[in-house]
C-alpha positions as CSV (number, residue, x, y, z in Angstrom):
1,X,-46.1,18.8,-0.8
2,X,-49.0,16.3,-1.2
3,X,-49.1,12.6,-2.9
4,X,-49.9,14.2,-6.2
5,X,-46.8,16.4,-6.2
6,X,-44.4,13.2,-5.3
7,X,-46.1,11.5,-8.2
8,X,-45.0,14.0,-10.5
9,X,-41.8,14.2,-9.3
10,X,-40.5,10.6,-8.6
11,X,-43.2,9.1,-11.2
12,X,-46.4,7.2,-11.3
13,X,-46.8,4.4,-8.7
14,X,-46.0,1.3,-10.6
15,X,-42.7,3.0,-11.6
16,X,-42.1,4.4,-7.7
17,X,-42.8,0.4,-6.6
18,X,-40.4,-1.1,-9.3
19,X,-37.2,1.2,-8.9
20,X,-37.9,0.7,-4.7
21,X,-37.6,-3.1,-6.0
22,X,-34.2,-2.4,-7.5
23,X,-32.8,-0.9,-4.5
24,X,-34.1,-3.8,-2.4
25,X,-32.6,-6.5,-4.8
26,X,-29.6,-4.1,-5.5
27,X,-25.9,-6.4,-4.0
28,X,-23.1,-3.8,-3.2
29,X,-20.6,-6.6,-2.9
30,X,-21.0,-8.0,-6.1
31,X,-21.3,-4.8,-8.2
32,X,-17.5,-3.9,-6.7
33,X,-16.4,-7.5,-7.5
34,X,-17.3,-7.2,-10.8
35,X,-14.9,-3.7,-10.4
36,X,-12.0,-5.6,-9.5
37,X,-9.3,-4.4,-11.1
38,X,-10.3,-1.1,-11.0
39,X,-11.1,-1.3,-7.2
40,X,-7.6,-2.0,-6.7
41,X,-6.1,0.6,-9.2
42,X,-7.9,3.0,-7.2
43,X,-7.3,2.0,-3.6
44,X,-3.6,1.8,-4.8
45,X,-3.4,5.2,-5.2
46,X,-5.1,6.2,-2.4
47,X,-3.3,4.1,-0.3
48,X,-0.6,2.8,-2.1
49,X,1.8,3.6,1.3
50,X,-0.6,1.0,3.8
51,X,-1.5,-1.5,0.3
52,X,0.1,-5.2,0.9
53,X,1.1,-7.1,-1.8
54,X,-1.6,-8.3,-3.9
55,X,-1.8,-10.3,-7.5
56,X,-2.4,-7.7,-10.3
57,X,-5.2,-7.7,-12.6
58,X,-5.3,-10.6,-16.2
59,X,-2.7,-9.4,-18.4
60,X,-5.0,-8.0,-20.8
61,X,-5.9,-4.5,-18.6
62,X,-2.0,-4.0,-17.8
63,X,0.5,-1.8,-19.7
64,X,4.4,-3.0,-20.0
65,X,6.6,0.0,-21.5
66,X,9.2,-2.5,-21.6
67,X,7.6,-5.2,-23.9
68,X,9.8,-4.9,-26.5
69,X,13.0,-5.6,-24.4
70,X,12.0,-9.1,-22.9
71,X,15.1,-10.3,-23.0
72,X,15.9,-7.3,-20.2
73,X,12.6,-6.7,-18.7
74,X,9.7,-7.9,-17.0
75,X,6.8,-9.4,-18.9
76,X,3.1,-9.2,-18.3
77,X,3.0,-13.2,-18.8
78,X,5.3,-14.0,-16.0
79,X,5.1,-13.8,-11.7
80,X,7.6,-11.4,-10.2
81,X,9.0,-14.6,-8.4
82,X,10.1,-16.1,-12.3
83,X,11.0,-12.4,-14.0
84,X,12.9,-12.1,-10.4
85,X,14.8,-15.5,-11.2
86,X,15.1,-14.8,-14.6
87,X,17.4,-11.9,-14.5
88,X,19.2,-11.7,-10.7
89,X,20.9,-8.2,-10.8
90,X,24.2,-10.0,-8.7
91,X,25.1,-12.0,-11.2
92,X,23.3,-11.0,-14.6
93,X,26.5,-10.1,-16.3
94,X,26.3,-6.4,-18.7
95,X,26.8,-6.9,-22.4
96,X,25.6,-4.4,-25.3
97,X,21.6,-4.1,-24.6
98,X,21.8,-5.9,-21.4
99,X,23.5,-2.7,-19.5
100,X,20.0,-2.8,-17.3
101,X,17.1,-5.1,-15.9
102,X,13.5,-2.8,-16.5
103,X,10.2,-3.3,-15.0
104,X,7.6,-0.8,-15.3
105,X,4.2,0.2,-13.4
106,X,1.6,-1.9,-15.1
107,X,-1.3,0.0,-13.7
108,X,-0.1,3.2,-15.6
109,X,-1.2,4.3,-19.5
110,X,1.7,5.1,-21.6
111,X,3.3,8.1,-20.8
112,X,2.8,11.2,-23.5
113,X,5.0,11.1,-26.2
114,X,8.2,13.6,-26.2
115,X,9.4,15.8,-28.3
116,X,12.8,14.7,-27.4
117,X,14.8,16.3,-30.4
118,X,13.4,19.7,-29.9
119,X,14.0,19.3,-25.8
120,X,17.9,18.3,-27.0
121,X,17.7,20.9,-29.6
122,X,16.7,24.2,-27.6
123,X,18.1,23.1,-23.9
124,X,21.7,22.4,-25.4
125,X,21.4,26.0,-26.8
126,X,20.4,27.5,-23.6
127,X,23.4,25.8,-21.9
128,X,25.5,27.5,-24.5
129,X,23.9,30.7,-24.1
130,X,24.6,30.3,-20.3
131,X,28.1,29.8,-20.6
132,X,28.7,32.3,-23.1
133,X,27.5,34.2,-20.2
134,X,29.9,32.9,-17.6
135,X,33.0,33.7,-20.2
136,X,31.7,37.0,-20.7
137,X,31.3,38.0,-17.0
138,X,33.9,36.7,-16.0
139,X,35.8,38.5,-18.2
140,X,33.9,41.7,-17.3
141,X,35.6,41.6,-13.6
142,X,38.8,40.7,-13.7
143,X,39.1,42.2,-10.2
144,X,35.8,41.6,-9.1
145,X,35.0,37.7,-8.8
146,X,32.4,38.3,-5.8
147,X,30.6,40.4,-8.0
148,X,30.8,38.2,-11.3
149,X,29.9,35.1,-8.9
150,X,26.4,37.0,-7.7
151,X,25.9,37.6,-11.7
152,X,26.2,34.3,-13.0
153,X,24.3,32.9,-10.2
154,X,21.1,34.9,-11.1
155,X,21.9,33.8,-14.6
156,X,22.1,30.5,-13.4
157,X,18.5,30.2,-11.5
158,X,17.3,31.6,-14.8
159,X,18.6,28.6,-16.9
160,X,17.8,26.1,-14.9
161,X,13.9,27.7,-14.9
162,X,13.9,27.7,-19.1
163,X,15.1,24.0,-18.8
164,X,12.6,22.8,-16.5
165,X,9.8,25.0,-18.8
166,X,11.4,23.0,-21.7
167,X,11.3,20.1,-20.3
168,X,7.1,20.5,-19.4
169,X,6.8,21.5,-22.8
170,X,9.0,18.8,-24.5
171,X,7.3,16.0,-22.4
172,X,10.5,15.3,-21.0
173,X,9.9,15.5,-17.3
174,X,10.0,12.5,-15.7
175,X,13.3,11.1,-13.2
176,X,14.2,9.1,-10.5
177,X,15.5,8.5,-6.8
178,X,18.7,6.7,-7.0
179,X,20.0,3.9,-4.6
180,X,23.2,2.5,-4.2
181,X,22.9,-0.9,-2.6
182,X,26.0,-2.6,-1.7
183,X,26.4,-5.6,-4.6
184,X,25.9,-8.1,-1.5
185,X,22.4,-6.7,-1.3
186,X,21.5,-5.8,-4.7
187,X,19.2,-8.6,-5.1
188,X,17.5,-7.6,-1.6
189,X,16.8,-4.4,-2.5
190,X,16.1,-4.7,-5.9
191,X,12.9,-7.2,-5.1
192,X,11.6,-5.1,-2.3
193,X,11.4,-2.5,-5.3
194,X,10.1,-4.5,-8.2
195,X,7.5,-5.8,-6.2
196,X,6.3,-2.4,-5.0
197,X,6.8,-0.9,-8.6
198,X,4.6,-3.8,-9.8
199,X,1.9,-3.5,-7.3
200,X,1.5,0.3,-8.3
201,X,3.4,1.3,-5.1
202,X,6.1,3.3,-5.9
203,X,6.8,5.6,-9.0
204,X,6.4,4.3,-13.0
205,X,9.4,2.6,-13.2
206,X,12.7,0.6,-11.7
207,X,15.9,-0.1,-13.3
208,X,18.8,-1.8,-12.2
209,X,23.1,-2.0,-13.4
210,X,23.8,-6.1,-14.5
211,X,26.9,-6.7,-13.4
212,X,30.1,-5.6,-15.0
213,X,32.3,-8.9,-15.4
214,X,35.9,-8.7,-14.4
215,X,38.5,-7.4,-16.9
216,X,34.9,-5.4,-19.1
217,X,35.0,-1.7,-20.4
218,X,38.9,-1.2,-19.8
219,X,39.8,-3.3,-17.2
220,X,36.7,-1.4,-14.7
221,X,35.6,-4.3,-13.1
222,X,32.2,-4.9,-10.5
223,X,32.3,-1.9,-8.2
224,X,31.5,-2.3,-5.3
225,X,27.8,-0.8,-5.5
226,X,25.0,-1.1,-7.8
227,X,23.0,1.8,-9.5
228,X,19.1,1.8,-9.2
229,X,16.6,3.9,-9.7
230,X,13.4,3.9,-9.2
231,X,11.5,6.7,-11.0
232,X,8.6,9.3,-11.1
233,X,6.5,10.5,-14.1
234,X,6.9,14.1,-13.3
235,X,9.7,16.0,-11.7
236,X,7.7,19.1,-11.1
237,X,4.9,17.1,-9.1
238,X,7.4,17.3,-5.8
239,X,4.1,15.6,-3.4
240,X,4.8,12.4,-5.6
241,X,8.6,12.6,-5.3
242,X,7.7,13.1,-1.5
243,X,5.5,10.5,-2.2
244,X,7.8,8.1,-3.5
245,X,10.0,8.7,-1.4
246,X,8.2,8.2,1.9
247,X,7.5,4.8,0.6
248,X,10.8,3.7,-0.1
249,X,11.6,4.2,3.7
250,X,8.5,2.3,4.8
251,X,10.3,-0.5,2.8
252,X,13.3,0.3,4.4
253,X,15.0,1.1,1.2
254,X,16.1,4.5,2.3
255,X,16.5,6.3,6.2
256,X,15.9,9.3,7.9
257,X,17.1,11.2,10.9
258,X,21.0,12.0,12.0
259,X,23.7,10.6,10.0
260,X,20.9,8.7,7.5
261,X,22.8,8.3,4.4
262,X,21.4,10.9,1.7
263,X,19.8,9.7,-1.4
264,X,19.3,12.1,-4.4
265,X,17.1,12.7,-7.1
266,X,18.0,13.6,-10.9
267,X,15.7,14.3,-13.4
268,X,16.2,12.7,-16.7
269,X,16.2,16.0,-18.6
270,X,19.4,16.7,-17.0
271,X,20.7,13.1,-17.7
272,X,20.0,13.8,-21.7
273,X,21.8,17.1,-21.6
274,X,24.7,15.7,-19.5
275,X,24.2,17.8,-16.5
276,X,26.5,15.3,-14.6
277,X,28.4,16.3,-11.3
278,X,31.2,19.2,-11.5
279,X,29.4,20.5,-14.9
280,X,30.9,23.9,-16.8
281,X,27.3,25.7,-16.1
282,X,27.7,24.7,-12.3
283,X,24.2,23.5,-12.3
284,X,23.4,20.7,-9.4
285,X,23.2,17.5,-10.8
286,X,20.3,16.5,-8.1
287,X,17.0,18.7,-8.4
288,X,16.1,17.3,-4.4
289,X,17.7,14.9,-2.0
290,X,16.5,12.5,0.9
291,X,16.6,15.2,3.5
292,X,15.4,18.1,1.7
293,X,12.2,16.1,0.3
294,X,11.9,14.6,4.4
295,X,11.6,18.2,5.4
296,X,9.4,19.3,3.2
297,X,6.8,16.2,4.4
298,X,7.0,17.2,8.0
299,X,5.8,20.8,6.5
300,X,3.1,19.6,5.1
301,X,2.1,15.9,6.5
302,X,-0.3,18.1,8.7
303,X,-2.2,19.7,5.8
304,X,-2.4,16.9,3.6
305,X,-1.5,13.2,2.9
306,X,1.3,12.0,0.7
């Protein structure tokens, strides 16, 4: 190919000098500090595992799902230090609308919109439909309970498949690892995971129980552990429960190996429809725990990285 035909191609030779002149002058560094925030979004989720903590982005580029509730969750106009001090889990006492302390992922969009009454609607009928089953199998084999027992356990797989469909298709899919710190280290834990949810590395959300004052609901007072969860966007999407999860041990939230106390995780779909231990359908009130989700890592960790 000859001068003439690189003229054609790249253009004439004023316009071949001029855009070697905007390479030349062209600053790398300052085009990606201009990209700040969005630098950081991405390198979060790349690395969000190895990322140290780091101050987010001006309030304007965040999202808070919670910015309704300020009296019972983090705010976009406040450190985690002063939303940390504002509302100590130990000793932030529970009263109607204060049953949790919230803070959300602020590097994530809203999540889609549910269709939560048609999710209630159809999955409480598919329970019933379920049980209606287990009545009338069990009935069937009065005699027979090994052989009723292998029926209603197909059945059973089969529900819980048309849930997790309706759940997809509902929007309804998101849930959460659950910890139980002792009450002495509720505060501990729950800053190492509000400052990981707010620096984009853990799931979209935490939660955490206030504290039950002595003599509340019944005479039930503090226990001696405290509920939190620290959630996912989508239950199906088990490399970021992995994900999540891997995390949490690197903050030393959960362990692994012999005796390591197990940690489960619930989607919320099964919270709404009340799928709650020792249920009539005998469905699992965990979808995964800490040791199933730890084995499926060291399956994959050497064809991809969580």
């Amino acid at each position: 190919m000859d001068n003439s035909d690189d003229s054609d191609f790249y253009g004439s030779p004023k316009t071949i000098s001029k855009l070697k002149s905007r390479v030349a002058a062209y600053n790398t560094s300052s085009y990606w500090s201009s990209q700040e925030a969005r630098t950081k979004l991405i390198i979060s989720r790349i690395t969000a595992s190895e990322s140290t903590s780091h101050s987010p982005p001006a309030a304007g580029r965040l999202h808070n799902a919670y910015s309704e509730i300020p009296h019972a969750a983090y705010q976009l106009t406040e450190s985690i230090p002063q939303f940390l001090a504002r509302l100590p889990p130990a000793t932030t006492n529970y009263r109607p609308g204060l049953e949790w302390i919230f803070i959300a992922n602020p590097y994530l969009p809203p999540h889609p919109r549910s269709d939560h009454s048609r999710f209630m609607k159809a999955g409480r009928e598919r329970l019933d439909l379920f049980k209606s089953f287990i009545e009338k199998t069990t009935a069937a084999y009065p005699n027979s309970p090994l052989v009723a027992k292998r029926h209603i356990a197909v059945a059973r797989k089969e529900a819980i498949e048309d849930l997790k469909q309706l759940a997809v298709e509902c929007c309804e899919t998101s849930g959460k690892w659950m910890l139980f710190p002792d009450v002495a280290f509720v505060n501990e834990t729950w800053e190492k995971v509000a400052r990981a949810v707010a620096n984009n590395q853990l799931g979209t959300a935490a939660k955490v129980a206030t504290r039950m004052p002595t003599g509340y609901d019944d005479g039930h007072g503090e226990k001696k552990d405290r509920l939190i969860c620290v959630y996912t966007e989508n239950f199906t999407d088990k490399d970021d429960v992995a994900r999540v999860l891997k995390r949490m041990k690197e903050l030393e939230l959960v362990k692994q190996g012999p005796g390591a106390k197990l940690i489960y995780y619930k989607p919320d779909a099964w919270t709404e429809l009340g799928i709650y231990g020792e249920n009539e359908w005998g469905i699992k009130a965990s979808m995964y725990n800490s040791k199933e989700i730890f084995e499926y890592i060291k399956e994959v960790t050497e064809k991809r990285t969580f």
